[in-house]
MMTF fields as JSON, N, C-alpha, C and O atoms, coordinates in Angstrom:
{
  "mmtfVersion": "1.0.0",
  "mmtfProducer": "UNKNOWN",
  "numBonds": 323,
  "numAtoms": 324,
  "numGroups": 81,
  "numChains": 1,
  "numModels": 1,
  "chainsPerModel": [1],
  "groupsPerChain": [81],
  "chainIdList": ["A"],
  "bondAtomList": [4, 2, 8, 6, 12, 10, 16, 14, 20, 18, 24, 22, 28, 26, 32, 30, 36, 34, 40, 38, 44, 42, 48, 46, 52, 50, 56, 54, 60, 58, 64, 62, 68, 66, 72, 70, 76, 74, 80, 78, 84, 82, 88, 86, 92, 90, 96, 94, 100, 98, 104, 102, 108, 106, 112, 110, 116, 114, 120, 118, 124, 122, 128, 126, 132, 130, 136, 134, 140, 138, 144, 142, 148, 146, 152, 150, 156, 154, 160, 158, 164, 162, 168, 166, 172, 170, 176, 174, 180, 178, 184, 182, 188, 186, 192, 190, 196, 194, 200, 198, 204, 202, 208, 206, 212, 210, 216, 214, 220, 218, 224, 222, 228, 226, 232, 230, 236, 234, 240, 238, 244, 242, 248, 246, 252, 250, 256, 254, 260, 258, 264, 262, 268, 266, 272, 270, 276, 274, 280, 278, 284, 282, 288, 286, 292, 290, 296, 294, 300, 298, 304, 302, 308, 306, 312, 310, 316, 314, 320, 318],
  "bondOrderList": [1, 1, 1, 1, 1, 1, 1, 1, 1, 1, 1, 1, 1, 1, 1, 1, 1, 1, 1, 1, 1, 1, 1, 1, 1, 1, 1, 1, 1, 1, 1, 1, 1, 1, 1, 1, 1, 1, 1, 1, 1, 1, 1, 1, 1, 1, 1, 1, 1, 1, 1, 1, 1, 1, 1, 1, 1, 1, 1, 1, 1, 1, 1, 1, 1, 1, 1, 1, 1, 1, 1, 1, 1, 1, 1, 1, 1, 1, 1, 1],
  "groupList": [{"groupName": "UNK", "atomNameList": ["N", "CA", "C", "O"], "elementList": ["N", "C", "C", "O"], "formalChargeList": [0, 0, 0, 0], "bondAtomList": [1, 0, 2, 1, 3, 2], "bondOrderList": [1, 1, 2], "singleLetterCode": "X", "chemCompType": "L-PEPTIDE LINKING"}],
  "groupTypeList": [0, 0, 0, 0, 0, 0, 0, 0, 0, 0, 0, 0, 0, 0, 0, 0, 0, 0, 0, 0, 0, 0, 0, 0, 0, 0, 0, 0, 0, 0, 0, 0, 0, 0, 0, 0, 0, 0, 0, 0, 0, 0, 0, 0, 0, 0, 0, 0, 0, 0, 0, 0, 0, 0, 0, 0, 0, 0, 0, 0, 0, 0, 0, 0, 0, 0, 0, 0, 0, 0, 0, 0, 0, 0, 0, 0, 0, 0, 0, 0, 0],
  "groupIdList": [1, 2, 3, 4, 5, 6, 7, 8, 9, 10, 11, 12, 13, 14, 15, 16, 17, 18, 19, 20, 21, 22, 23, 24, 25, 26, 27, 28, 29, 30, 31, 32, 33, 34, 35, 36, 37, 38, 39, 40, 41, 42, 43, 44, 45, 46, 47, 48, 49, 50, 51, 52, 53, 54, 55, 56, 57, 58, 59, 60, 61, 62, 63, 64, 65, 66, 67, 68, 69, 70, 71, 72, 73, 74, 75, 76, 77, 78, 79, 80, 81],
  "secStructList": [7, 2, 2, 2, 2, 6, 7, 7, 7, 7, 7, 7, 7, 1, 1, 2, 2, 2, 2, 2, 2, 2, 2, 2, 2, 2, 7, 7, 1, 7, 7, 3, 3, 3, 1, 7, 7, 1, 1, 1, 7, 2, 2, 2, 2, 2, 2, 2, 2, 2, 2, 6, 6, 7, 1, 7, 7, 3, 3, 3, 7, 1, 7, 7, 1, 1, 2, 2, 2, 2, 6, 6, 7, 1, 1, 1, 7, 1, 7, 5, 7],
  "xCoordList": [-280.558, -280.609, -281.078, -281.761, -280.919, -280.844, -282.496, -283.438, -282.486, -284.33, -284.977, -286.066, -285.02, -285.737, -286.205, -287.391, -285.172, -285.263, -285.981, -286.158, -286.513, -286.695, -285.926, -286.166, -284.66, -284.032, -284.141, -284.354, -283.855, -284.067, -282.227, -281.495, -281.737, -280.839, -281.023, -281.79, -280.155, -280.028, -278.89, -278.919, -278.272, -277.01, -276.598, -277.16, -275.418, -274.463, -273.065, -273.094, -271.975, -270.629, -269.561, -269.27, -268.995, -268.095, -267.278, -266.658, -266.81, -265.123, -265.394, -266.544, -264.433, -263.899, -264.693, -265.681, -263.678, -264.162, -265.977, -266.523, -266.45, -267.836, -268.301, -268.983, -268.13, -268.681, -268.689, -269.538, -267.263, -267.194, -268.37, -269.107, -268.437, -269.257, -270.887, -271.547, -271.39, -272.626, -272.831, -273.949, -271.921, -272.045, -272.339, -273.276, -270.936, -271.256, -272.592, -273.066, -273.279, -274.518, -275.504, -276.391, -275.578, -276.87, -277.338, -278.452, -276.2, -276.271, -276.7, -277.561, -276.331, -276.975, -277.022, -276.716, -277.535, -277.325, -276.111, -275.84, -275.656, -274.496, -274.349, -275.188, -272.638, -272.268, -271.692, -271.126, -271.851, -270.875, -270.27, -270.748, -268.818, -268.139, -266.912, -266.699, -266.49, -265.465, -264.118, -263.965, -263.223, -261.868, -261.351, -261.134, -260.955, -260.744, -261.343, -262.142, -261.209, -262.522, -261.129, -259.94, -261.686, -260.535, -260.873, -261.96, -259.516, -259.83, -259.527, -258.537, -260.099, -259.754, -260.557, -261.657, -259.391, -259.574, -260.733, -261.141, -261.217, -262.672, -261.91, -262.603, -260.671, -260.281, -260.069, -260.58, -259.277, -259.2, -260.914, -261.283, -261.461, -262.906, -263.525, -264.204, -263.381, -263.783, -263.151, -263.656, -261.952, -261.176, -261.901, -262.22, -262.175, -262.609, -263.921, -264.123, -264.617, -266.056, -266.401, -267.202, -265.404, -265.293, -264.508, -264.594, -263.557, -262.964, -264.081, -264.097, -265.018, -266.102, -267.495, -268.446, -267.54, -268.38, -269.64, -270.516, -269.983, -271.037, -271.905, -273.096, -271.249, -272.02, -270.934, -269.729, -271.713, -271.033, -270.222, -270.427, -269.254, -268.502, -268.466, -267.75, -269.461, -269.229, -267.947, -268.001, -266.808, -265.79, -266.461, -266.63, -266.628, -266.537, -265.517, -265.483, -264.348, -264.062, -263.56, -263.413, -263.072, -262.934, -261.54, -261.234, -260.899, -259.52, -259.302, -259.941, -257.948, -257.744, -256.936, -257.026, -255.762, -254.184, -253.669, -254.279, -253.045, -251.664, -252.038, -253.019, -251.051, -251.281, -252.985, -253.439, -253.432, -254.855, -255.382, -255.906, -255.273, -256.222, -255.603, -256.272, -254.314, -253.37, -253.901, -254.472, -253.873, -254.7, -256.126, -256.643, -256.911, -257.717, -257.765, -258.813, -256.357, -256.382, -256.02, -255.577, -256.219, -256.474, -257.744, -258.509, -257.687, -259.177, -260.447, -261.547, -260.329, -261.387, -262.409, -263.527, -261.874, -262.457, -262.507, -261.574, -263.301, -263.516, -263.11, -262.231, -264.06, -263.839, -263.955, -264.61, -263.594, -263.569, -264.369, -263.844, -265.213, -266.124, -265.516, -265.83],
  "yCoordList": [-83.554, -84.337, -85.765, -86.219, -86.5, -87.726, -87.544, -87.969, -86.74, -86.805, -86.669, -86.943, -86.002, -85.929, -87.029, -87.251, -88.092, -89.438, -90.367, -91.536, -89.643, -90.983, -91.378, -92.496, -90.62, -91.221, -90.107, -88.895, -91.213, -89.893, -89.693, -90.677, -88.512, -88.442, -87.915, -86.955, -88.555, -88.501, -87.278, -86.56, -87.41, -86.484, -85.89, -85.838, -85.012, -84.654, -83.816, -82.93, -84.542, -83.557, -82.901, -83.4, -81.857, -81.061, -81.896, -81.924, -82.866, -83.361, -84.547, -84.908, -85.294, -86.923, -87.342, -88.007, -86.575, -86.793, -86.921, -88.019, -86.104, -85.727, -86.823, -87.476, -87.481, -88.449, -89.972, -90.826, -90.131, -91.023, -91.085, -92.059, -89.956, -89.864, -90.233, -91.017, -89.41, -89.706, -90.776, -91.155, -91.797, -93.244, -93.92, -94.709, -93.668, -94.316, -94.391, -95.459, -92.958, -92.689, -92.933, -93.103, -93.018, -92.709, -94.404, -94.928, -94.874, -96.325, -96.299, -97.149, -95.509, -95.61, -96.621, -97.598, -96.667, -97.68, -97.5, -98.328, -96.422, -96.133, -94.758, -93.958, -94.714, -93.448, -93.008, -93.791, -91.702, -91.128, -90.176, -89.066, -90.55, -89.777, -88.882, -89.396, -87.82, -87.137, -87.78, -88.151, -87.808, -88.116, -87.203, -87.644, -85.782, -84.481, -84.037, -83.267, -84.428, -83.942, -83.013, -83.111, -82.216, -81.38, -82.492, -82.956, -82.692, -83.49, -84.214, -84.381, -85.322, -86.236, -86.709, -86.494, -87.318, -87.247, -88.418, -88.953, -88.682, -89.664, -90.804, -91.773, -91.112, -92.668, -92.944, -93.955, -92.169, -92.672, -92.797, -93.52, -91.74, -91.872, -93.266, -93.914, -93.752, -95.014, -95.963, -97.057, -95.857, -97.038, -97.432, -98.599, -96.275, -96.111, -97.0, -98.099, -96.397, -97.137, -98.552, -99.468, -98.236, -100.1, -100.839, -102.065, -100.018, -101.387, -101.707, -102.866, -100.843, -101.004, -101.236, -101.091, -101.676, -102.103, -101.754, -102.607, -100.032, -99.522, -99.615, -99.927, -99.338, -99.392, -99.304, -99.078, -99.555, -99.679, -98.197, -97.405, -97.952, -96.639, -96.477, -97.261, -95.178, -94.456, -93.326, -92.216, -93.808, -92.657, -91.631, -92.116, -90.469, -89.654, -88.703, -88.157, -88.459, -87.388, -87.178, -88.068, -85.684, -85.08, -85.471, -85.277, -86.02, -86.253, -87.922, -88.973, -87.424, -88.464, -89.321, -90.464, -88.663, -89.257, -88.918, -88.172, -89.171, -89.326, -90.003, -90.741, -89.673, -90.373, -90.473, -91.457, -89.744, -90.352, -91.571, -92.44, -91.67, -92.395, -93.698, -94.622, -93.772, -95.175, -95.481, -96.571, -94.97, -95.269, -95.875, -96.046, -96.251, -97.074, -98.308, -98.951, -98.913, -100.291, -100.677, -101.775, -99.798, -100.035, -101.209, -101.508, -101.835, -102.925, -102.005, -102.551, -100.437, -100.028, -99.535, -99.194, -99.521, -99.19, -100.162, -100.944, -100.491, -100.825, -100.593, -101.132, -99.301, -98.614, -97.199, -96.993, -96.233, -95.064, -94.052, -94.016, -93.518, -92.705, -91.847, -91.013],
  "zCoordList": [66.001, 64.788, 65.087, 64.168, 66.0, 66.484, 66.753, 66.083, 68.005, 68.101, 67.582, 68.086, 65.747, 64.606, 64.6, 64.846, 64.258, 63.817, 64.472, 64.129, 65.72, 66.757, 67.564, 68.02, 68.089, 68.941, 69.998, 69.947, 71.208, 72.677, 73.084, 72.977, 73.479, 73.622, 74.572, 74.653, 75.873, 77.497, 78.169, 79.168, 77.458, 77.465, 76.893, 75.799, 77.04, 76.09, 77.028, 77.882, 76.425, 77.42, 76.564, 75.477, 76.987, 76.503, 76.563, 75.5, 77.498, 77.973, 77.707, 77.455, 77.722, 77.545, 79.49, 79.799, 80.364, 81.754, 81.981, 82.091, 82.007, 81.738, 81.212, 82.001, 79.674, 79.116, 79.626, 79.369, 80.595, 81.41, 82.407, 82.564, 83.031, 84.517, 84.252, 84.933, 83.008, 82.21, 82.004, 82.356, 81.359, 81.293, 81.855, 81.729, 83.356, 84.131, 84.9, 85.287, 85.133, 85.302, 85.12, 85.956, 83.803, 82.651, 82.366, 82.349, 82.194, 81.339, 79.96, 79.73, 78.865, 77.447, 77.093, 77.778, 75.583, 75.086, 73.748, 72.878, 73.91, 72.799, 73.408, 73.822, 73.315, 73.539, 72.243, 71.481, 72.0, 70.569, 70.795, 71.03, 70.747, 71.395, 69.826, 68.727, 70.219, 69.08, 69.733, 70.897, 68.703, 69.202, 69.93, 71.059, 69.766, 70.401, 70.793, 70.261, 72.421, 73.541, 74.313, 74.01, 75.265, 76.045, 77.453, 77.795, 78.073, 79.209, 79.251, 79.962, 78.523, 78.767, 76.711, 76.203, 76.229, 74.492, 74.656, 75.687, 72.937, 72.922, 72.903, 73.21, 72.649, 72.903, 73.963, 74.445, 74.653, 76.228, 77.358, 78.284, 76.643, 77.377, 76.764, 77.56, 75.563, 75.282, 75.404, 75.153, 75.793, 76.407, 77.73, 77.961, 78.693, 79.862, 79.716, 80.234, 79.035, 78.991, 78.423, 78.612, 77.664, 77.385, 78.25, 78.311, 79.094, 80.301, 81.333, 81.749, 81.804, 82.271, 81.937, 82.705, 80.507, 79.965, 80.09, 80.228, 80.047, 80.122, 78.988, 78.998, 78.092, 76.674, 75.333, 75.449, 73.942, 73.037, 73.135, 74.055, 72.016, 71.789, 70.033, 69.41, 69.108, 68.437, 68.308, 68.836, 67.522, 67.695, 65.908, 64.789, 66.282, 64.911, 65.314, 66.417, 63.983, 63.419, 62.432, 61.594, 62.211, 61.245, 60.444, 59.267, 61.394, 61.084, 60.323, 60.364, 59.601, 58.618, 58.681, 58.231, 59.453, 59.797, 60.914, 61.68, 61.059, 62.25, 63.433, 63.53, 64.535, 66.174, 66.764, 67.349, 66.581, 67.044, 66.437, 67.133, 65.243, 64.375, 64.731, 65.195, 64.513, 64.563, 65.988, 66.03, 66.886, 68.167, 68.051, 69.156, 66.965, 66.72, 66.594, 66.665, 66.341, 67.005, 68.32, 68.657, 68.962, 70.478, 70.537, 69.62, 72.112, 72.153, 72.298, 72.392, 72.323, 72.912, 72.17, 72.555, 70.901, 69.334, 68.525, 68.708, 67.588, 66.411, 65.45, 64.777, 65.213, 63.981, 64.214, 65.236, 63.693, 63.623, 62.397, 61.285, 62.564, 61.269, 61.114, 60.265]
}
């Protein structure tokens, strides 16, 4: 969907872990990550990447409420889609 548009997409990982290692790797220029990754979840992988300041962090999901979401005012997020 992304490369329709014009965008090149370098990666892609099943896990929170994985998305770390890619980062650290790859150097994007935005990672977009899901909140419910197996492994290692998308906040803690974007906590990760933002304590090391690889690149910005996209969180999407599906979810509306509870303990994950309130975990968005963590420093490692913004905002959440």
């Amino acid at each position: 969907m992304l490369e329709e548009i014009g965008h090149e997409v370098i990666a892609e990982a099943d896990n929170g872990e994985t998305a770390c290692y890619l980062a650290r790797n790859l150097k994007p220029d935005l990672v977009i990550l899901d909140i419910m990754m197996p492994r290692m979840n998308g906040l803690d992988a974007a906590a990760t990447i933002n304590q090391e300041r690889i690149a910005p962090v996209l969180l999407l999901t599906a979810y509306s409420e509870g303990p994950m979401i309130e975990q968005e005012r963590s420093p490692a997020c913004w905002r959440i889609l």
